[in-house]
LOTITOR-262613 format. One record per residue: residue in one letter; x, z, y of N, C-alpha, C in turn. Coordinates in steps of 0.2 Angstrom, whole numbers, plus 5000, padded with zeros to 4 digits. Layout:
aXZYXZYXZY ...
This chain:
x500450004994500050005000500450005006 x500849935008501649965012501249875016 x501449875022501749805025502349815028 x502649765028503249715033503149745040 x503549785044503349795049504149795053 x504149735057504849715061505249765064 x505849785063506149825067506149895065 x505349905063505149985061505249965053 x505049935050505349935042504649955039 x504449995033503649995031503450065032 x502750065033502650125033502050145026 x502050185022501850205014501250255017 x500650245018500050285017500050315010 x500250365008500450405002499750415000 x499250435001498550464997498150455000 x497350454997496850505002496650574998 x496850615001496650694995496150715000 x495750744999495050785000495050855000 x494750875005494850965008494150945013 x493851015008493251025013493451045021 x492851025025492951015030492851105031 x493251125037493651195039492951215044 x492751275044491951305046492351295055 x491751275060492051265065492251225067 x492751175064493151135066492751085071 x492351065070491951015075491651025082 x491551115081491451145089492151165092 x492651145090493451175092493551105096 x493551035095493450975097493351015104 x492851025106492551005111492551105115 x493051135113493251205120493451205124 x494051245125493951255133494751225133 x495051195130495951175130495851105129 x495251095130495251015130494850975136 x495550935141495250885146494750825142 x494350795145494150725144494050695151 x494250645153494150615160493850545158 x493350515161493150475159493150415165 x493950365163494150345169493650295171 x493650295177493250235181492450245182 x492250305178491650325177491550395179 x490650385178490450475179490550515174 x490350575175490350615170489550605166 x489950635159489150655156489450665149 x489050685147489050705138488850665132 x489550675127489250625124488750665116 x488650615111488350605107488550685103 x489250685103489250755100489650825104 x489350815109489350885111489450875118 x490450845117491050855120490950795129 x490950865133491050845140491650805145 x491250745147491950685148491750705157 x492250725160492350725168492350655170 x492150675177492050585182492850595184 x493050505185493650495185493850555192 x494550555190494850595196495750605194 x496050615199496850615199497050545198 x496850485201497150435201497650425205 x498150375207498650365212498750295211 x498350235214498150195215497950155209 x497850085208497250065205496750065208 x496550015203495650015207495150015201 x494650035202494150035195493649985194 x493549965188493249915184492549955180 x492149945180491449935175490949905174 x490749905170490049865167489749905161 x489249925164488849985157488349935154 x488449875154488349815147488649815143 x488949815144489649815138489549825131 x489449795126489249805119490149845117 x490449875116491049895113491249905106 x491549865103491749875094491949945093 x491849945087492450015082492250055087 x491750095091491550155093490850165094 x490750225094490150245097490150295103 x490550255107490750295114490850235119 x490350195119490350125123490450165129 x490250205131490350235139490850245143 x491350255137492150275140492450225140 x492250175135492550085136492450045141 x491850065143491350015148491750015156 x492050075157492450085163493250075162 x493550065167494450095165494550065173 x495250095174495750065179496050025177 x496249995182496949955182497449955189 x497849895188498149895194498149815197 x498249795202498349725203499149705199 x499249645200499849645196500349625200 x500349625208500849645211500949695212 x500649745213500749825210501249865206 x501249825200501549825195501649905190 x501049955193501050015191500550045195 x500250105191499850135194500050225189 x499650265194499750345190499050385190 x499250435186498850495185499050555186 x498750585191499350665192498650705192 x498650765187498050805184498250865184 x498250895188498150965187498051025182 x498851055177498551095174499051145173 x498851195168499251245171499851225166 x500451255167501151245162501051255156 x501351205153501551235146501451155142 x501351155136501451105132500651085130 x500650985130500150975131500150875123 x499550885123499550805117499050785125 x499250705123498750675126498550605123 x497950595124497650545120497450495125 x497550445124497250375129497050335127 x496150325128495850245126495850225129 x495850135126495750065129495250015126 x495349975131494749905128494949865132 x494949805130495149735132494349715138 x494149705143493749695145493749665151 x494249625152494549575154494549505153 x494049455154494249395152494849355151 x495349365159495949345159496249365154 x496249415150496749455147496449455138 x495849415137495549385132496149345128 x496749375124497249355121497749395119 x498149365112498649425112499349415118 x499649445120500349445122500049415130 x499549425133499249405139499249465143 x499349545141499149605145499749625140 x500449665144500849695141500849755145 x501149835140501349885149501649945143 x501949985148502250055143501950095147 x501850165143501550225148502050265148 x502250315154502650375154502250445155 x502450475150502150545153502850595157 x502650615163503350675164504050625167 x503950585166504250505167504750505163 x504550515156504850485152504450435147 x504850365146504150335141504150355136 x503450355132503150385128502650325124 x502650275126502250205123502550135125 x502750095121502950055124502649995120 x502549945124502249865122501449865121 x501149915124500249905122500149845123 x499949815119499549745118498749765114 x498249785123497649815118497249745113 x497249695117496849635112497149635106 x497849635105498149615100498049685094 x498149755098498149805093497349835092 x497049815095496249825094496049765090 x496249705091496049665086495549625089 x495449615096494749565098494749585105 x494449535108493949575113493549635115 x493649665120493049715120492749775112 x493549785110493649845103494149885106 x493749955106494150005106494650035102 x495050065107495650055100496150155104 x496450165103496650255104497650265104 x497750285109498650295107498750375109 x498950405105499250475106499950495109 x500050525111500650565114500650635113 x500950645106500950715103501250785108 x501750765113502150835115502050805121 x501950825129502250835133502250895135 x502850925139502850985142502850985149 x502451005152502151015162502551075163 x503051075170503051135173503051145179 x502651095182502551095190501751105189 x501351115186500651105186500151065187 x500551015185500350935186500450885179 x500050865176500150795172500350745173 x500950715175501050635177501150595172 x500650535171500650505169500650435172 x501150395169501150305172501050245170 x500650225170500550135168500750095170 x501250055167501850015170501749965168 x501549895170501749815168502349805166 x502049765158502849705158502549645159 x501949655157501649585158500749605160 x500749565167500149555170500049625173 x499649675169499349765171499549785166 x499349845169499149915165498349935165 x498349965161497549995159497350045156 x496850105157496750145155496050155154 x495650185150494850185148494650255148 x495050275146494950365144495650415143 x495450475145495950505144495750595141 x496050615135496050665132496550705134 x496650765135497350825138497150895134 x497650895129497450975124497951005126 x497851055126498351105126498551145120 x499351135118499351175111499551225111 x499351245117499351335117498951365117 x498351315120497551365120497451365127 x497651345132497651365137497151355139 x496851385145496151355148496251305153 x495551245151495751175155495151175160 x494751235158494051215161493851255165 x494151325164494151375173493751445167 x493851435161493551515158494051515152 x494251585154494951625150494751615141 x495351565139495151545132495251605128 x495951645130496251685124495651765128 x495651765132495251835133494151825131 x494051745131493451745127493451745120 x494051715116494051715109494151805105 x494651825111494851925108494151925108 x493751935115493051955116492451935110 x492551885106492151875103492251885097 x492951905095493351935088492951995088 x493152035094492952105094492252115092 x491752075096491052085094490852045087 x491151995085490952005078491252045071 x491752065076492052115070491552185069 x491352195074490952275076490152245074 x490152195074489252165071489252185061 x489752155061489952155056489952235049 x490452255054490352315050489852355051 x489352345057488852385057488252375053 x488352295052487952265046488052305039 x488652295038488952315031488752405029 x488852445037488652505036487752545032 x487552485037486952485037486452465030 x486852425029486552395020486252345022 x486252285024486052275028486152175021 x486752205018486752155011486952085015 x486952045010487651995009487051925011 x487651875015487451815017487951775017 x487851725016488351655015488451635022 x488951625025489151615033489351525033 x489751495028489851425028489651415019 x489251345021489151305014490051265012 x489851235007490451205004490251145005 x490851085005490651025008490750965002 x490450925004490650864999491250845000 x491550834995492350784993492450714991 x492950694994493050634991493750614991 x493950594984494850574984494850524977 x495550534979495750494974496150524969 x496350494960496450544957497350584958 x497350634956498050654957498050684965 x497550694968497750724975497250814973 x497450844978497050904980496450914984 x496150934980495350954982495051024982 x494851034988494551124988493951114992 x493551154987492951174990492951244992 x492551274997492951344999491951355001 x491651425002491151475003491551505007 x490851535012491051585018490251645015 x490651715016490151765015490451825018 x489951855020489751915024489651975018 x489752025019489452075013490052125011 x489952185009490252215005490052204996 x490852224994490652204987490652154984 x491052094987490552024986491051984979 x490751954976490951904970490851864972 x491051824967491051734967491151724960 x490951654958490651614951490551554953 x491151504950490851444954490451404947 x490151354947489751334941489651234941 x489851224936489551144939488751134938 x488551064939487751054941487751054931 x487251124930486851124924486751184923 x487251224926487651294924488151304919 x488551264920489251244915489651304918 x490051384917490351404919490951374920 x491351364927491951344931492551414928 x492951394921493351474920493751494924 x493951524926494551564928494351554937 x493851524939493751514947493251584950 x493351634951493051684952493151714960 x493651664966493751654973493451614975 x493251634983492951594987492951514987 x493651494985494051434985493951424978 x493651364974493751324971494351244970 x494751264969495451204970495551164962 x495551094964496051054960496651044963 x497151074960497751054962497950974961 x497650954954497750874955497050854950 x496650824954496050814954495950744951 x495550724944495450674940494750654939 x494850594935493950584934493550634932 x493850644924493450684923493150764925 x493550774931493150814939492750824942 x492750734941492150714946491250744945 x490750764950490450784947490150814954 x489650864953489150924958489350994954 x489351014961489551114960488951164963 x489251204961488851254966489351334964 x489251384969489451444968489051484969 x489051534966488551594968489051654968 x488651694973488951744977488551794975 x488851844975488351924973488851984974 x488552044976488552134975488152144973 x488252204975487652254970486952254972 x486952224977486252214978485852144978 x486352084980485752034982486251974976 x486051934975486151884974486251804976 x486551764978486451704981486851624979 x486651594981486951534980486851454983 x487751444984487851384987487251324986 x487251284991486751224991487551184985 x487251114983487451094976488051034980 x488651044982488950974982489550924978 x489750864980489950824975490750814977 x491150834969491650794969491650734969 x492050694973491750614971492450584971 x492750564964493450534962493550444960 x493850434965493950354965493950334957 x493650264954493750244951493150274945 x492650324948492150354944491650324946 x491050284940490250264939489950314943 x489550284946488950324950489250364956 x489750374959489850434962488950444966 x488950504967488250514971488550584977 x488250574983488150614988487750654992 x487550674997487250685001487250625007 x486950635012487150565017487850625022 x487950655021488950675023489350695018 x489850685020490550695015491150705022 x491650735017492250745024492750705019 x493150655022493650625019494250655023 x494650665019495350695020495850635017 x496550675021496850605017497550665018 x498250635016498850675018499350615022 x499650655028499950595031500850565028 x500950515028501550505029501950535029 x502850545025503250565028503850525028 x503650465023504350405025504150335025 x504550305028504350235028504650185021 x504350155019504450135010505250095011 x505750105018506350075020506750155017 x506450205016506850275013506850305019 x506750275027506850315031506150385032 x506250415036505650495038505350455044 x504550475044504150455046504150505050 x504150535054503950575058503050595061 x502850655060502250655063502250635069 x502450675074502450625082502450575081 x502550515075502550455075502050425076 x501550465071501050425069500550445075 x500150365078499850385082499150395082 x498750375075498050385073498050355067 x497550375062497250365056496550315058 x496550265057496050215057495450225049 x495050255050494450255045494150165044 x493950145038493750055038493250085032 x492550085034492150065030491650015029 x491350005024490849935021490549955016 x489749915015489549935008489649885003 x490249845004490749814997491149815001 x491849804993492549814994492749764998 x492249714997492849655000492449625008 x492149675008492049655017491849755021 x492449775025492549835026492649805035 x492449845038492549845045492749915045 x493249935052493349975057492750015058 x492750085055492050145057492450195063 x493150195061493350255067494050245068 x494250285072494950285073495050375074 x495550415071495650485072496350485073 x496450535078497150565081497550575074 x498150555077498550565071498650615069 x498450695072498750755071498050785066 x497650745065496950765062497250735055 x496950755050497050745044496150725039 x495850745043494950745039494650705045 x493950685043493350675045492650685043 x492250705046491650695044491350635045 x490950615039490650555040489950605036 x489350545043488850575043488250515043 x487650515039487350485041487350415036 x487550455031487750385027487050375024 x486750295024485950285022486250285011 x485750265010485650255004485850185000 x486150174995486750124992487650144992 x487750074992488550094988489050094995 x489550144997489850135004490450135001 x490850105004491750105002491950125010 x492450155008493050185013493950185011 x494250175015495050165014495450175021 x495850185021496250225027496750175029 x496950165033497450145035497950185041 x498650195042499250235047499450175050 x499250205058499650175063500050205069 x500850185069501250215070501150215078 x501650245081501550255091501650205094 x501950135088502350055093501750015091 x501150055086500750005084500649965079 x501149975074501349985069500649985064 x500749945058500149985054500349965047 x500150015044500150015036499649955033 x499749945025499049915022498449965023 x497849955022497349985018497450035010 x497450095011497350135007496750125000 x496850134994496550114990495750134993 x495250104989494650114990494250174986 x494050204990493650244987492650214987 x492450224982491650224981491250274983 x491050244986490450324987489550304986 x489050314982488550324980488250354982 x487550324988487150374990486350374988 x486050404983485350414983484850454987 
């Protein structure tokens, strides 16, 4: 699963393994250490939750939209629909954003929506964060793959100690452009004006104290997170994992019949190397001395197994990279996002998503009924891309 990649040598998509999706993780996306700006446009919210500010902190450019715009590979046409640029005697334009010290990732979308620029090698540019480059040769038509398709590049590490984000978009050829822009902070800092680390202690403390005063009280056991659907390939790792509340509590996991699961008597159910004949529905039940319970039923789903069956979500996991098939180390800062490609046949798959490199899962949601295929593909920070990743099958009734 390698290609030919010039200069960088190949890059090896090692697996897709599976790992239940982690409780929260989807409301963590959208706290308080994450900027969203939504260049060239207003603010508003999108579809899942996460709040995108109206453009702000530019240093020249001029702004571009049309809320027509049909946009590919996303469902966030609104942050495609606008962007800056700069004219091309210009030859640069900047971003200076206010925030507080310390160390920052930042993520930038694009979209080709341009007709001039409707080609490959027609729009070239490098970005700087900090004013050091940090992206070099963005050709959005060429590495989006079309017109008017959205496409994502990361910049793992910058470190701020003036209180400012400077960030530069530099022509080599024609402009620069930018659609959106994401700013996390890897320390937790706050980006939004309410104290992250003194709301999180505050909310430890009060559920620490809910908690025990439940358990004092008798107050008996409850399941806090269900377990997730799975999907892999054989030979990878797979954990399903239960969340519960309660003194005294047991576990027993079971497959669908009531087949006792031996030796698995923790929260965590794990295949360390997960095969077909694994493949299947689970459940676990939970109990003390007083109440009894039990997980809703979900499915391991192992490539190359008849029928897999689901619910309409699954989380696909995958593990990244660590060398390129030339022997050399791939670096994580390298990678600059995981492209998800699905279809309901092998042989005709489109682009469903693109995810940060530093993400390793997805939820997929909303899957209708029939046979859905997915396969992963690594793209590196110069744009770079691996083959597609063996196919997984996924069956939905």
């Amino acid at each position: 699963m390698s290609i030919s990649i010039s200069r960088l040598g190949l890059i090896k998509v090692v697996c897709i393994a599976c790992l239940p999706l982690v409780a929260g993780m989807a409301s963590a996306a959208n706290n308080s250490s994450v900027k969203r700006i939504n260049v060239g446009g207003s603010a508003f919210t999108d579809s899942s939750g996460q709040k995108w500010l109206a453009d702000y902190g530019s240093k020249g450019g001029f702004k571009v939209k049309n809320r027509k715009l049909q946009i590919k590979k996303t469902n966030l046409d609104r942050v495609y629909q606008s962007q800056r640029r700069h004219k091309q005697k210009d030859k640069s334009f900047d971003y200076v954003i206010p925030v507080p010290n310390g160390n920052y990732s930042v993520k930038l979308h694009f979209a080709e929506i341009e007709n001039k620029a409707f080609g490959k090698g027609k729009r070239i540019f490098d970005i700087y964060a900090e004013g050091r480059k940090e992206l070099s040769g963005i050709d959005v038509f060429k590495q989006s793959g079309s017109a008017r398709a959205a496409m994502s590049r990361s910049i793992s590490y910058v470190k701020v100690n003036d209180g400012k984000l400077n960030l530069k978009f530099k022509a080599k050829k024609y402009a620069g452009l930018v659609s959106g822009i994401e700013i996390k902070s890897l320390q937790g800092k706050n980006l939004t004006g309410k104290s992250v680390s003194n709301s999180s202690n505050s909310n430890k403390t009060i559920n620490a104290n809910t908690s025990a005063a439940k358990t004092k009280s008798g107050t008996g056991l409850k399941i806090t997170s269900q377990p997730s659907n799975a999907l892999a390939s054989p030979g990878s790792t797979v954990s399903l994992d239960v969340g519960a509340s309660g003194s005294g509590i047991k576990y027993q996991w079971f497959r669908q019949g009531g087949t006792l699961v031996k030796g698995e008597k923790s929260s965590r159910l794990r295949f360390a190397s997960v095969q077909k004949k694994d493949a299947g529905k689970y459940y676990c039940v939970v109990r003390n001395s007083n109440k009894r319970l039990r997980t809703k039923l979900v499915n391991v789903i192992v490539s190359g197994t008849n029928a897999a069956q689901t619910s309409k979500s699954a989380t696909l996991s995958w593990a990244a990279p660590t060398k390129r098939t030339n022997g050399k180390t791939l670096k994580r800062s390298e990678i600059s996002e995981f492209e998800i490609f699905h279809g309901r046949s092998a042989s005709n798959m489109s682009m469903y998503d693109a995810v940060d490199g530093g993400k390793l899962n997805h939820l997929i949601k909303g899957l209708s009924p029939g046979n859905h295929f997915f396969a992963i593909q690594t793209v590196d920070n110069k744009g770079a891309r691996s083959n597609k990743s063996k196919t997984i099958k996924v069956v939905v009734k």
